[in-house]
Every structure is written in structure tokens, then in C-alpha cells.
C-alpha positions in Angstrom: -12.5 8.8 -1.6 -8.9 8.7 -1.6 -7.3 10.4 -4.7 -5.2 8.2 -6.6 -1.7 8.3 -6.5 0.2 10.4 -9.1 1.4 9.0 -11.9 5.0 9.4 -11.0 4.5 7.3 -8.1 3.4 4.5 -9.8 6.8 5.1 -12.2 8.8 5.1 -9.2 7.2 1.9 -8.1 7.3 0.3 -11.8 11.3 1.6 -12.3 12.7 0.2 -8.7 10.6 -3.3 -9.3 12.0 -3.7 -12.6 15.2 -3.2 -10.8 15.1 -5.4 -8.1 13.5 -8.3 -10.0 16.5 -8.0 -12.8 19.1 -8.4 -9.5 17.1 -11.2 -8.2 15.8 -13.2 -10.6 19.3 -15.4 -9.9 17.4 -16.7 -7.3 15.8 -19.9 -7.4 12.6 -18.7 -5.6 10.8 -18.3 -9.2 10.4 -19.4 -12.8 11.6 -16.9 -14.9 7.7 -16.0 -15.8 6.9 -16.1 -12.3 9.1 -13.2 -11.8 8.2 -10.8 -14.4 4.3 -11.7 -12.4 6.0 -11.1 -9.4 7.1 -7.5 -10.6 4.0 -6.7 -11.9 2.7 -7.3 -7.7 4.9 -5.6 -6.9 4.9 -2.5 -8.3 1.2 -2.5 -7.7 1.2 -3.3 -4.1 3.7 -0.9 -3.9 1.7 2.0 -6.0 -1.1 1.4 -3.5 0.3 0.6 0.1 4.1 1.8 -0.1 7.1 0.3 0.7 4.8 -1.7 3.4 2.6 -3.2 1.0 5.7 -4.3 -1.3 7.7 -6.1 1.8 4.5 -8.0 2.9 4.6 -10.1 -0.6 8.5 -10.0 -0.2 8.3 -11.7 3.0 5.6 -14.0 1.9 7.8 -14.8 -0.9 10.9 -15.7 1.1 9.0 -17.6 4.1 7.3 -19.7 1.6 10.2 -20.4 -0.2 12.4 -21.6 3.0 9.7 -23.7 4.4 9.0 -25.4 1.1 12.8 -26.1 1.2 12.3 -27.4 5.1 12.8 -31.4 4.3 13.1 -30.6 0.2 15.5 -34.0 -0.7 12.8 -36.0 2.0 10.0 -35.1 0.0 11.5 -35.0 -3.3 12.4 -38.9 -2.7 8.9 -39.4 -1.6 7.3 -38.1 -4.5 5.5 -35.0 -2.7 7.9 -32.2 -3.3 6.7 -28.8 -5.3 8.0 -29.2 -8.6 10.7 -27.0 -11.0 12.9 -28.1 -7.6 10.1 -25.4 -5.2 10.2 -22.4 -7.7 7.2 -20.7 -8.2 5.5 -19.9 -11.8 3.0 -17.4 -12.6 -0.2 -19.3 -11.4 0.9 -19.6 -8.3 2.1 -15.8 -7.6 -1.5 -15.0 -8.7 -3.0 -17.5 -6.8 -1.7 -16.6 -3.5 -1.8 -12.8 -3.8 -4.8 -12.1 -6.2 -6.7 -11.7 -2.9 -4.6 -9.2 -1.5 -3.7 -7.1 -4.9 -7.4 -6.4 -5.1 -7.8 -5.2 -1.8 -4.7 -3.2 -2.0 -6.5 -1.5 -5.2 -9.3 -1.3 -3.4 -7.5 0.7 -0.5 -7.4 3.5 -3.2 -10.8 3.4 -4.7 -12.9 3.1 -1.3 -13.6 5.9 1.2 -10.6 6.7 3.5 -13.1 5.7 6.5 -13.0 1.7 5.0 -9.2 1.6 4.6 -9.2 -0.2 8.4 -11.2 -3.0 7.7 -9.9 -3.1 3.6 -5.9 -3.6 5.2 -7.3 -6.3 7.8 -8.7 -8.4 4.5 -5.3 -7.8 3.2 -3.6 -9.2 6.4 -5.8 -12.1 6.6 -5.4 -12.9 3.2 -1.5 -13.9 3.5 -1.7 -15.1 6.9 -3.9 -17.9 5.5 -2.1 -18.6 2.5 1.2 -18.6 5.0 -0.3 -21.0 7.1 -1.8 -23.4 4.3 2.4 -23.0 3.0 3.5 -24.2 6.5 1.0 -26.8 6.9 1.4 -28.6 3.6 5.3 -28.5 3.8 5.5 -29.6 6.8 2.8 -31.8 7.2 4.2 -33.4 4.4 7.6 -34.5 5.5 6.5 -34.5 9.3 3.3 -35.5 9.9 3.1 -38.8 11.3 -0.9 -39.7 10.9 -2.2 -38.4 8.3 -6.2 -38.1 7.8 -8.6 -37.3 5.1 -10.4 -34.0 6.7 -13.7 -34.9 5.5 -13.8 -38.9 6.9 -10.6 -38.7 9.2 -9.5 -42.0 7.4 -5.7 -42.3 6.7 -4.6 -41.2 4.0 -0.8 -40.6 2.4 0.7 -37.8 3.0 0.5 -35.3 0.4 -3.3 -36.4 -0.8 -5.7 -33.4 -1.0 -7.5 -32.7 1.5 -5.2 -34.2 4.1 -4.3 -32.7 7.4 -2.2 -33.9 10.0 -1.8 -32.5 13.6 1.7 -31.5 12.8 0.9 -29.7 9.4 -2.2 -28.0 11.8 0.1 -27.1 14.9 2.3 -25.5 11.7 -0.5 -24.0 9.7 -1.3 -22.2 13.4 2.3 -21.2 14.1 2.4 -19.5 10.0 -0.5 -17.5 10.3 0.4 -16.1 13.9 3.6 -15.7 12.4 2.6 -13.5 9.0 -0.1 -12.3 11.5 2.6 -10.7 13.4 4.6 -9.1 10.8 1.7 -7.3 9.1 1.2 -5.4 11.8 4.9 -4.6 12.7 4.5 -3.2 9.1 1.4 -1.2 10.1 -1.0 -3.5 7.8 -3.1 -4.9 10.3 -5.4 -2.2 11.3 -4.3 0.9 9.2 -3.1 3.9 10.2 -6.6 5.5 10.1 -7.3 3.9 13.4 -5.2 4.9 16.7 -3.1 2.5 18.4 -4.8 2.6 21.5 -8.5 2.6 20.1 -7.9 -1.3 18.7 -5.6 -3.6 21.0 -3.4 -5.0 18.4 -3.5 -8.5 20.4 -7.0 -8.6 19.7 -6.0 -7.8 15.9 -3.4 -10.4 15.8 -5.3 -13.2 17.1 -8.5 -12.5 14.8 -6.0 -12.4 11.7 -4.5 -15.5 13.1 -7.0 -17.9 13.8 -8.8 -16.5 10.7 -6.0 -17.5 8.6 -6.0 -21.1 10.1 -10.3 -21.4 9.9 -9.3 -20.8 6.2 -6.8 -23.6 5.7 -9.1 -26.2 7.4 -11.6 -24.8 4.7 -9.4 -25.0 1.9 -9.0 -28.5 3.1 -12.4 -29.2 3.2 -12.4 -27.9 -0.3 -9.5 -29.9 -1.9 -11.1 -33.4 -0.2 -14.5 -32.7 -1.9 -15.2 -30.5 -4.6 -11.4 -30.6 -6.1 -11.9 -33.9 -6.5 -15.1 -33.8 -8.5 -14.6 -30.8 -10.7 -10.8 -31.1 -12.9 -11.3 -27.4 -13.1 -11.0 -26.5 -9.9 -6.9 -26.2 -9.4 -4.8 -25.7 -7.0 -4.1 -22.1 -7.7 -7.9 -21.4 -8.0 -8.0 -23.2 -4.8 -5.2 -21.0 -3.0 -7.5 -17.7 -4.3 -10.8 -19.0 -2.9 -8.5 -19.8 0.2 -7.1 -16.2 0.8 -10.7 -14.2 0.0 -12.6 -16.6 2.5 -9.5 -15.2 5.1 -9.9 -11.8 3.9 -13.8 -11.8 3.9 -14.1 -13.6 7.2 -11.4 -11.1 9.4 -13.7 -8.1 7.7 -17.1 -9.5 8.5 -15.8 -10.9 12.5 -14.1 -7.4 13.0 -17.4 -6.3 14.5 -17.1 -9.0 17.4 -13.4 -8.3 18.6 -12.5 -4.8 16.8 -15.2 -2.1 17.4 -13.5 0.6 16.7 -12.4 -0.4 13.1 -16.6 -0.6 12.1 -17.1 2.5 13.6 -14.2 4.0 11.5 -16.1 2.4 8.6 -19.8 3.3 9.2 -18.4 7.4 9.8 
């Protein structure tokens, strides 16, 4: 088991948080409660992973953000844009990286020999909720038939469930996107793993098409059992979402990344 990080560590990571959320809270990416939550992320993603793990949620953040601005005054007119004007609140930080801040803990806690598979969850786990970003938003204001995923009866854009083959072509194009940057930041496979023992194409396109299997899922969801259970929200949604990426990249690792099991099982 990996020891836990010192305590100064995780006062480093608490102190330069509190920092950078003070200078950019001006920004209209969060609710003012949505970014003392996103602080709290990040000083534990950073406490765990490092700078690496922090700059995966920052670059979640800021991708989301633009592409729910792609088409904003479109929606907005149209009744289907995010509301507080596309700034995020509490709920939905958690919802999108509760997934991921567990398996970042988890990193930690676990044997070194699991770290592999562990950082793969946590790369799948934003790839999907990336993709499920870029295929609402821009399914929304560009998709020109849009279907119930269930019945593949129209449906407006915007009802849940929908898909579109724009918002899908997008949903793709976000999770080989987030895919990509994970592992330029070394998140994909860990570093417990040579480079040249797992072929990081095979990596990125398991983490990719993972994170768009999981969109179509959290489709299926939102067109049945959101609709029958009030309880069941969007955020809750968005979690379920991201641990069915994260669950499904560990458990199809054996099929495309050998190496990373083996690194497990020793």
C-alpha cells in the first residue's frame, strides 16, 4: 500500500487552491458555492494525483464551460440553455467528478500494483462526462433530427433521453478529445506501467469509446427510469454516468491492455 501523503502536502494543495479559486472566482464558470466545491476538488485531486490530477478537472472545467457557451443566445431563446446564464453550482461539480475524486482517493489507499487500472477509471470517468457535455450542447443547438433513444421517435431537442447524430458525432469527438489529454498528462495508464508495455492508442481508444458507450447509457437512463422516479436527477444521473465509464474501462482493460492486469494481479 502506498503511504499517504504528508500532511504538508495536502496544506500545500489546500493553501494554492484557496488561492487560485479567490483570483478566479471572477469568472463566470461557477456559482459562488460551486467554487468553494470546486476548491475542495481540487485540493483533493491535487493531494492525491499532483499537479496532474488538479489540471484534469481544470480542463474539464474550462472545456465544459466553452462548449456550453457554443450557440448560448440560440438556446437561451429556445428555452434549452443551462441556467444561472451556464455557471455551475455545487451539484453539478459533484456530480461530474464524484467518480473520479473517489478513485483518485483510492489511488492512495490501494496497492501500488492497482494504481494502473485505478487512473484508467479515472480517465474514463471524465472522458464520459466530457462527451455527454459536448453531446447535449451541441445536440441541442445543432442537431437536426432529434430521437427518443429508447423508441427513436422525434422528439424536441433538449427532452431527456434524446440523442441526435450530431450531439453523438460530438459526444465521440469529446471523449477522444478528454481521452487524449489524460494521457498527455500521464493519467491514462499510470506511471507504474512502461510506455512501451501498453500502446497508448490502444489506451485512448478504450477510454474513448468507453466514454461514449456511457453517454448512450446515460441516455438510456434519462428516457426511462428518470422519467419514472422524481429522485433520480440530473446530477445523480451525471455520477451513475461517469462510474459505469470508470467501471467499464477497468473491467474491458483485460481485452485490449494486458499488461495493466498483470500489473494488478502481481
Amino acid at each position: 500500500m502506498v503511504a499517504p501523503p504528508p500532511w504538508s502536502h495536502w496544506l500545500v494543495a489546500l493553501a494554492l487552491n484557496t488561492l487560485l479559486i479567490g483570483v478566479a472566482q471572477r469568472l463566470p464558470l461557477l456559482t459562488r458555492a460551486g467554487w468553494v466545491h470546486a476548491g475542495i476538488l481540487g485540493s483533493l485531486l491535487w493531494g492525491c494525483l499532483g499537479l496532474r490530477g488538479w489540471l484534469a478537472v481544470v480542463l474539464y472545467l474550462a472545456l465544459g464551460s466553452l462548449v456550453t457557451r457554443l450557440g448560448f443566445r440560440t438556446k437561451q431563446a429556445r428555452g434549452l440553455a443551462e441556467g444561472r446564464g451556464g455557471a455551475r453550482g455545487p451539484e453539478n461539480v459533484w456530480g461530474s467528478a464524484a467518480t473520479g475524486a473517489l478513485l483518485a482517493m483510492a489511488t492512495v489507499l490501494a496497492p501500488p500494483s492497482w494504481q494502473p487500472l485505478l487512473l484508467l477509471g479515472f480517465a474514463a470517468s471524465f472522458a464520459a462526462k466530457f462527451a455527454d457535455t459536448c453531446g447535449s450542447e451541441i445536440g441541442k443547438r445543432w442537431g437536426r433530427h432529434t430521437v427518443l433513444i429508447t423508441s427513436l421517435r422525434p422528439v424536441p431537442p433538449g427532452t431527456e433521453g434524446a440523442i441526435s447524430l450530431e450531439g453523438t458525432a460530438a459526444s465521440l469527438a469529446g471523449s477522444g478529445l478528454m481521452a487524449a489529454l489524460m494521457l498527455v498528462l500521464g493519467l491514462g495508464a499510470g506511471s507504474s506501467v512502461s510506455s512501451s508495455a501498453v500502446n497508448p492508442g490502444a489506451v485512448w481508444l478504450l477510454i474513448t469509446l468507453v466514454g461514449l458507450a456511457a453517454t448512450l447509457i446515460e441516455s438510456l437512463i434519462g428516457a426511462s427510469a428518470q422519467q419514472r422516479w422524481a429522485w433520480l436527477s440530473n446530477e445523480l444521473v451525471n455520477g451513475i454516468q461517469t462510474a459505469i465509464a470508470a467501471l467499464l474501462a477497468m473491467a474491458l482493460a483485460p481485452l485490449l491492455l494486458a499488461p495493466l492486469v498483470l500489473a494488478a494481479a502481481s
